[in-house]
Each structure stands twice: as C-alpha cells, then as structure tokens.
C-alpha positions in Angstrom: 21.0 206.3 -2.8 20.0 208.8 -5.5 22.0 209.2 -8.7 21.8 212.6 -11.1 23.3 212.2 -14.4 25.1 215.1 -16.0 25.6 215.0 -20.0 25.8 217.1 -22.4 27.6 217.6 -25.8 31.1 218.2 -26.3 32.1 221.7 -25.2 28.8 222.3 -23.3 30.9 223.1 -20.4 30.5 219.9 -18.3 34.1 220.0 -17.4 33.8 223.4 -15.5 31.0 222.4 -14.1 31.9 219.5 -11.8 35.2 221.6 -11.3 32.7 223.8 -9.2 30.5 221.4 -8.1 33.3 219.2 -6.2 34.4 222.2 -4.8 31.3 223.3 -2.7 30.3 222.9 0.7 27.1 221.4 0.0 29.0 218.6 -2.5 30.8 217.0 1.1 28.9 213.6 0.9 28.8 213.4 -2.5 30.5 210.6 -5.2 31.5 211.7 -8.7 32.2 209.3 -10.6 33.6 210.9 -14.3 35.0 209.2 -17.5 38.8 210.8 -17.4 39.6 212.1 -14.4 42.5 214.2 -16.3 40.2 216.0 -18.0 38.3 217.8 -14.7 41.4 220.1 -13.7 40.8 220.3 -10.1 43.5 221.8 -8.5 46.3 220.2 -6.6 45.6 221.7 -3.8 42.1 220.6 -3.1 42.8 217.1 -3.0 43.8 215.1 0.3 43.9 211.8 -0.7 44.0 209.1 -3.5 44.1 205.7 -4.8 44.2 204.2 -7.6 40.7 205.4 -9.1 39.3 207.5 -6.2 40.4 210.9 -4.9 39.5 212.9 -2.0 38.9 215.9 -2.0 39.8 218.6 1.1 35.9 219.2 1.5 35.2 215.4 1.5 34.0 214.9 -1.8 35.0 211.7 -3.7 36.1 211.8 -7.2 35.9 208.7 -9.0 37.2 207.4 -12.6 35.3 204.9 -14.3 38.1 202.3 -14.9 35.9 199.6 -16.7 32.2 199.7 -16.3 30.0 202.1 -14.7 28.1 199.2 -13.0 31.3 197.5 -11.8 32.3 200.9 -10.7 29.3 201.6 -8.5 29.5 198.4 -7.1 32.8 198.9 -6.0 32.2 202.3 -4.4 29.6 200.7 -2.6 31.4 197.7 -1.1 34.1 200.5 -0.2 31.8 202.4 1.3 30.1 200.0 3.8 33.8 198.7 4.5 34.8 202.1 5.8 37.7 202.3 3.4 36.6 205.5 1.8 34.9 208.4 2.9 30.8 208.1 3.8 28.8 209.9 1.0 25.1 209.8 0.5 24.4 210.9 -3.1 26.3 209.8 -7.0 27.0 212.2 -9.1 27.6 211.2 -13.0 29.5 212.9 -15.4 28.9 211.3 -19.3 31.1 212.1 -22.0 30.1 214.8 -24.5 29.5 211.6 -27.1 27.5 209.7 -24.9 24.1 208.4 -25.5 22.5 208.7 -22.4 19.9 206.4 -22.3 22.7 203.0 -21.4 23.2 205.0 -18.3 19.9 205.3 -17.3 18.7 201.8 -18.3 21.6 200.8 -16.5 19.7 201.3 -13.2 16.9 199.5 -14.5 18.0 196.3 -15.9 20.8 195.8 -13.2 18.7 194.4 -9.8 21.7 194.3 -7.8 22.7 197.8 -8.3 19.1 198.9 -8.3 19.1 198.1 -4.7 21.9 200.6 -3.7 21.1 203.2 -5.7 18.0 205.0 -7.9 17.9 207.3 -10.0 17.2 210.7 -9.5 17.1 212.7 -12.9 19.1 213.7 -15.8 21.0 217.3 -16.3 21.7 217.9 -19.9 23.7 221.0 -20.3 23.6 223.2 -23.5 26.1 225.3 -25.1 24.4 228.7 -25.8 27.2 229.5 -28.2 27.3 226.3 -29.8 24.1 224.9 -28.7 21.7 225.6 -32.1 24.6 224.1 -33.6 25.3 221.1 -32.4 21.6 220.2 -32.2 21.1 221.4 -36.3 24.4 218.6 -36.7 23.7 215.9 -34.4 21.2 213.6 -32.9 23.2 213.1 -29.8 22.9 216.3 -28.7 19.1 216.4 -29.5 18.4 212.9 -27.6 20.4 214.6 -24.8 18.0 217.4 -24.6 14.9 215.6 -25.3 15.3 212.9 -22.0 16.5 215.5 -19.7 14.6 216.4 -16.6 16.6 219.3 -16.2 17.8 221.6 -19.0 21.1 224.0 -17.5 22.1 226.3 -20.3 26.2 227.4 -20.2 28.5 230.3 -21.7 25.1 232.9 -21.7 27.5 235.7 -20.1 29.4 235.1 -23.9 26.4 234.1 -26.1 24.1 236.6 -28.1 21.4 237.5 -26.2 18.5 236.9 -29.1 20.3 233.7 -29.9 20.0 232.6 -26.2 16.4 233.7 -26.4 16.2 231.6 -30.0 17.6 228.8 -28.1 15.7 228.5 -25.0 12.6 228.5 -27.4 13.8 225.9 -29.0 14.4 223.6 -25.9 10.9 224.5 -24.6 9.6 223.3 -27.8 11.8 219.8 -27.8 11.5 219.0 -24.0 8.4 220.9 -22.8 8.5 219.2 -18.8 12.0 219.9 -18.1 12.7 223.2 -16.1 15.9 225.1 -17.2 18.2 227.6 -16.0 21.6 229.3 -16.4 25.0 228.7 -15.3 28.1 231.1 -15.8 31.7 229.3 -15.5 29.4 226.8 -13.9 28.2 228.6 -11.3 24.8 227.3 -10.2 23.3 226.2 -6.9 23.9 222.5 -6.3 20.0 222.4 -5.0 19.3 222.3 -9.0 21.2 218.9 -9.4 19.5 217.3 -6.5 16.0 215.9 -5.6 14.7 215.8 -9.1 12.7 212.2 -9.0 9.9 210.8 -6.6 12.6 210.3 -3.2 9.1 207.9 -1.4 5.7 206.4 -2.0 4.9 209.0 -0.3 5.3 211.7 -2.7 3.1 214.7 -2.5 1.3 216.4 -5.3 3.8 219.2 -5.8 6.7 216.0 -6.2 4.5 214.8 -8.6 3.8 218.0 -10.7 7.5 218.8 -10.7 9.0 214.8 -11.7 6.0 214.7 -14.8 6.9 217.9 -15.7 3.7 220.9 -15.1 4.9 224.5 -15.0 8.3 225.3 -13.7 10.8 227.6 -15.3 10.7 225.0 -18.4 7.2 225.5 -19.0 5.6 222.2 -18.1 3.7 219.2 -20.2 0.3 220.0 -18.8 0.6 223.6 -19.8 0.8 225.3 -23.3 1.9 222.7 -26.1 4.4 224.0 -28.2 5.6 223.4 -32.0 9.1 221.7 -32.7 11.3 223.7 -34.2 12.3 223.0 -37.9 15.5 221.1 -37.1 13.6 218.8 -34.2 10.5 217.7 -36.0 11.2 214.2 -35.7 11.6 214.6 -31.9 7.9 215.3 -30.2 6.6 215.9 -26.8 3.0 214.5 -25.6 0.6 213.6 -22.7 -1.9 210.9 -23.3 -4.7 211.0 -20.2 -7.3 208.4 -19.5 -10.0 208.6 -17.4 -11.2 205.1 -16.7 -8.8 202.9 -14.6 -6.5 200.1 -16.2 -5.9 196.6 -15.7 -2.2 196.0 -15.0 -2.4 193.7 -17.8 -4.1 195.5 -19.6 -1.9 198.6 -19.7 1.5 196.4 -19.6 0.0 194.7 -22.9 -0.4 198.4 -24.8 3.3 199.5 -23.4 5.1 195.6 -24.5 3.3 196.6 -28.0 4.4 199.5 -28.4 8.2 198.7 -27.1 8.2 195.5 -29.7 7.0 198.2 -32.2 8.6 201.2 -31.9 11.3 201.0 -28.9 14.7 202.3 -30.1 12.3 206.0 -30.6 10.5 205.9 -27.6 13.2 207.7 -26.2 11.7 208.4 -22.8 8.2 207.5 -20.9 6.9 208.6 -17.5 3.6 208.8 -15.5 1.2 208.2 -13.1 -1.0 204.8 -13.5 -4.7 204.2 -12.0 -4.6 200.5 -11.5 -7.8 198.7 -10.8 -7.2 197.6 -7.2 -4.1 199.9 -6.0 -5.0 202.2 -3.7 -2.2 205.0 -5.0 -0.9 205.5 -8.8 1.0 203.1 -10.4 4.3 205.2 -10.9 6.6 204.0 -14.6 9.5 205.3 -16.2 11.4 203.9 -19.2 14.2 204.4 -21.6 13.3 203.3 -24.9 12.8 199.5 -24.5 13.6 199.5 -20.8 11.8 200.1 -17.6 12.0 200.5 -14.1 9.9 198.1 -12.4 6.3 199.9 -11.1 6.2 201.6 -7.9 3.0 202.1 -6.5 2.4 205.4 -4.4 1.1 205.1 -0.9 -1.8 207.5 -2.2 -3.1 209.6 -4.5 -1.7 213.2 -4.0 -5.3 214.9 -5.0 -8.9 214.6 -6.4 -7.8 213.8 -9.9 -7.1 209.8 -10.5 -6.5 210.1 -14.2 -3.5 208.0 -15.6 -1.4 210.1 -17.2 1.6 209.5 -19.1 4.4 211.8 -20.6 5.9 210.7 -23.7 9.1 212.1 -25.7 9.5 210.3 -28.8 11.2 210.5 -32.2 9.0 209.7 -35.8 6.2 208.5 -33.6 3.0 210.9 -33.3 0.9 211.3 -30.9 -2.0 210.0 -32.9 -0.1 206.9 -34.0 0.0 206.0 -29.9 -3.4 206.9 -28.9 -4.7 204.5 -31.5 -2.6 201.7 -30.4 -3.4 202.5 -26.7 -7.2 202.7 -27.9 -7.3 199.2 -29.7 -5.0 197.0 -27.0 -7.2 198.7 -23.9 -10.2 200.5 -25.5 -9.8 203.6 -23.9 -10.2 206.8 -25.4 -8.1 210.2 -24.8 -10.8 212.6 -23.9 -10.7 215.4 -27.1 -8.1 218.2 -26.9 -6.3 216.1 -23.5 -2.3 215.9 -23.3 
C-alpha cells in the first residue's frame, strides 16, 4: 500500500493543505494519519464518524492521530482494516510536524520488515512557504533537509508572496534539490494526482517511471539535465549523479555504499538509482536515507538501450569528488569525464 509523506516547516501551510485534501472526491480511500488532529480544523460537518483516534469523514476518508508511534499506528490501521472495523482505504497519507526531521519517517519503512510488507513508500512532498520560505531555510537546517530529500517540492501562499521573491525562491530550490518537480498551491488548492504515484509502483516500471522517480526533466528541472550552483545559504547541501559504465558485483557495489555509510552516513541525506548487477537481468533499484536502506529490488527489465548504473545523490559537506574517489578505489570504476 503506497505511503506519501507530507512535511514541511512550520507555517508552510501543511495544515490547510490536508484540510483540502481530506475533503476531495478523489481522497475517498485514503488514510491520513496526522500528529494533532486539533490542529487540521476540518469542519464539523464533514465528519460521520469517530473513535478514539480515527474519524470518518462524509466522503470516506479516514483521519487518523498518531497516539504513540507511527509504526504502532499503521499497524493498527492495518489490523482494523482487514477486520472490517473501519472503512476500506487503499493509500496513507502522512502529515509530519513542521519540526520534523523527515528522514525517521522514511527509514521507518525500511528498517521495520513487518510494516514493510503492508505498505511502501511512495515519495516525499515538502511544502515551502514562499513568504517565509528564504527565511526559514537562511535560519534552519530542518527546513533545508526537508527540501533537499523531497521528491516533490509544492510551493504555498504565492497568491500573497512577491513575485521576484517567488522567482528568487524557486531558483533556489532548483539549485538545492535539482530531481524533484515543483508546483504551486493557493489555500492548498492542488490536484491530489501530484501527491500520488511518485515511486516505482512494480518491477515492471517503464522508462518514463524511471526518468520521473530519479529525477530527469519535469517542472523541477531534473538531475540528468543542467547542473546548477547552490545558493550561498545551501552550499553545504549538494546535488550529484555518479554514472558507470561497466557492470558491478553486488558485493562489490554493497562494499563502496557500507564504506561510505560507516564514513559519512548522518550527511548522506538521501541516495537513489538504478544498479547494473553482473547477472540480473533488470537494474538493481536502491534507495536510502542516510545510514538506512530499503532492501534492493531488482526490475523485471531494463526500460531502454542504456544499462549504465546510475545513482543520484543529495548530500551535505560531502563533494562529489570526495565520493567518486571512494567509489573508484573500493570498485575501480571510473565516472566517465564531465558524467552526473
């Protein structure tokens, strides 16, 4: 079952947002599960039902409030669920608070094997503040991290925000998180199509899937694109591809990533790609969080001609250089000059 988490810094507008999002059609089968539910304001009048911790709404979605853990809580939706005691949904929704570092939540689905076989997850939604936004990332690292391990970049308050300062800031977000796409929302006003089917949903993904999860063109301008410069306030956060031609032993390539974890893990704030493993017939598909990842899922095939290993990396005080050389003594492979 695919999970999108929603964060965000405080006053980015996350409230409003899932204020709107609970209340549309296309949110019927859908779980939210939120840190206070006190603080969403739905009205009285949309909801039908409640317990304890879970409310439903008149157009079928559930509203849940995380009571102890998030694990615990998805677990229990789950067992509820397939007991028939709450309404059927098909898709989680999380909201984060605006302090929250997101990467627990998304190692969360990772290190936990029991929950990993109810849900996945589908992609991160970090909402900015275009009033407040420059701001908050100039003052604190939570809101950069937030920005930098987002697939999905939804920019709030525009309607109210300076319109060369929205320009300044969109810039600015290219420049930190190059593969995520972004768009704009107005008192949270967005298509729910935006929040949904962000990651790889098979081993069958196709090559658009594939383009779109690592992060090439789209509305945010795309990894395998134009590179971009960090801005003055982000320098320590930076944005790379590293490519290699020649295939890898899994043990080979596990050796380079445990090294570099040990090394440098709590700034390797997010790593995806596409893996040519000697003897796999697809790509070798791995995600982590900093010193967490999601076991390897090898795709049925590959999408297209090229069977380069490619691998996206957003990191903070660690450059580029510093991991092509460690990639280039563990596995003695070279990145061809000028890739990434």
């Amino acid at each position: 079952m695919p999970v999108t988490v929603i964060t965000g810094f405080l006053g980015a507008g996350k409230t409003t947002l899932v204020a709107r999002l609970v209340r549309h059609p296309g949110m019927n089968r859908v779980a939210v599960v939120i840190n206070e539910f006190g603080e969403v304001g739905i009205d009285h009048d949309l909801v039908a039902a409640s317990s304890e911790n879970v409310t439903l709404l008149a157009n079928g979605c559930l509203c849940c409030t995380v009571r102890t853990d998030l694990q615990e809580t998805l677990r229990e939706l789950f067992a509820n669920r397939r007991a028939g005691s709450i309404v059927d949904f098909d898709r989680v929704v999380i909201e984060t608070t605006g302090l929250a570092d997101p990467a627990p939540v998304i190692q969360t689905f990772a290190t936990d094997t029991l929950l990993a076989g109810q849900y996945r997850l589908d992609g991160v939604v970090t909402l900015v503040d275009a009033v407040n936004g420059a701001a908050s990332l100039d003052a604190h690292a939570e809101a950069v991290k937030q920005a930098a391990v987002a697939d999905r970049l939804l920019l709030t308050k525009t309607d109210i925000a300076d319109s060369a300062g929205v320009a300044a800031l969109r810039e600015r977000l290219r420049a930190l998180n190059p593969g995520a796409s972004m768009a704009e929302a107005v008192m949270g006003e967005i298509d729910p199509s935006f929040f949904l089917d962000i990651g790889l949903r098979s081993a069958r993904a196709d090559a658009p899937q594939l383009e779109r999860w690592l992060g090439a063109g789209g509305a945010g301008g795309g990894y395998l694109g134009d590179r971009l410069a960090p801005g003055a306030h982000d320098r320590a956060i930076r944005s790379f591809v590293l490519r290699f031609d020649r295939p890898f032993t899994w043990q080979t390539f596990s050796s380079a990533m445990e090294l570099l974890m040990s090394m440098r893990g709590p700034d390797l704030l997010r790593v995806k790609g596409l893996v040519n493993v000697e003897g796999e017939r697809g790509p070798v598909v791995v995600q982590g969080v900093q010193h967490v990842f999601h076991p390897p899922v090898t795709l049925a095939a590959w999408p297209g001609e090229d069977r380069g290993s490619r691998l996206v990396f957003v990191t903070r005080n660690i450059p580029e250089e510093a991991v092509t050389a460690l990639f280039g003594a563990v596995t003695g492979l070279r990145t061809p000059p000028g890739a990434g």
